[in-house]
C-alpha positions, 0 to 999 in steps of 0.5 A, spaced: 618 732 594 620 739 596 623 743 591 627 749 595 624 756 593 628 760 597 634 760 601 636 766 606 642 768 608 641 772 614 647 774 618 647 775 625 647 782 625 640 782 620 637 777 626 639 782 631 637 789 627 630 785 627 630 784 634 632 791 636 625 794 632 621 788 635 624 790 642 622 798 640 615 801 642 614 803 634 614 797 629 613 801 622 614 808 624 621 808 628 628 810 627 629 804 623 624 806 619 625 813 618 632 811 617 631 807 611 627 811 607 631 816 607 637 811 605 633 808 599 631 815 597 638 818 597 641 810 593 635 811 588 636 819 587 629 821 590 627 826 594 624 822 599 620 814 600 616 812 604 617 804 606 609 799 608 608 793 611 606 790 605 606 789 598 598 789 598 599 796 601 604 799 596 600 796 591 594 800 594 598 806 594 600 805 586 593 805 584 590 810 589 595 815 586 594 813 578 587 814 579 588 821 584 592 823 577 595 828 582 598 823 589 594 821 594 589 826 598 
């Protein structure tokens, strides 16, 4: 039996905005990325953000940052 757990609902403009970062020379510190985290931190009224490639990164980044008390060194 297969229980469905997700199911995407990708466009073609979402594939092809995927392609155009895999075809780019930066996969996570291009255009793409820089444009992203600015349109984050302006729809959650932060002043900046910083997008990673992983939960397991940004998991990393809460505790290193709970335990420096002042941000990350």
């Amino acid at each position: 039996m297969k229980i469905e757990f997700y199911r995407h609902n990708l466009v073609r403009e979402d594939k092809d905005a995927c392609m155009d970062v895999l075809d780019s020379l930066f996969l996570t510190t291009g255009e793409t990325v820089k444009n992203f985290e600015a349109k984050f931190a302006a729809y959650m009224g932060a002043s900046h953000a910083v997008a990673v490639t992983s939960c397991t990164a940004a998991l990393h980044m809460a505790l290193a940052i709970i335990r420096s008390g002042q941000g990350m060194k």
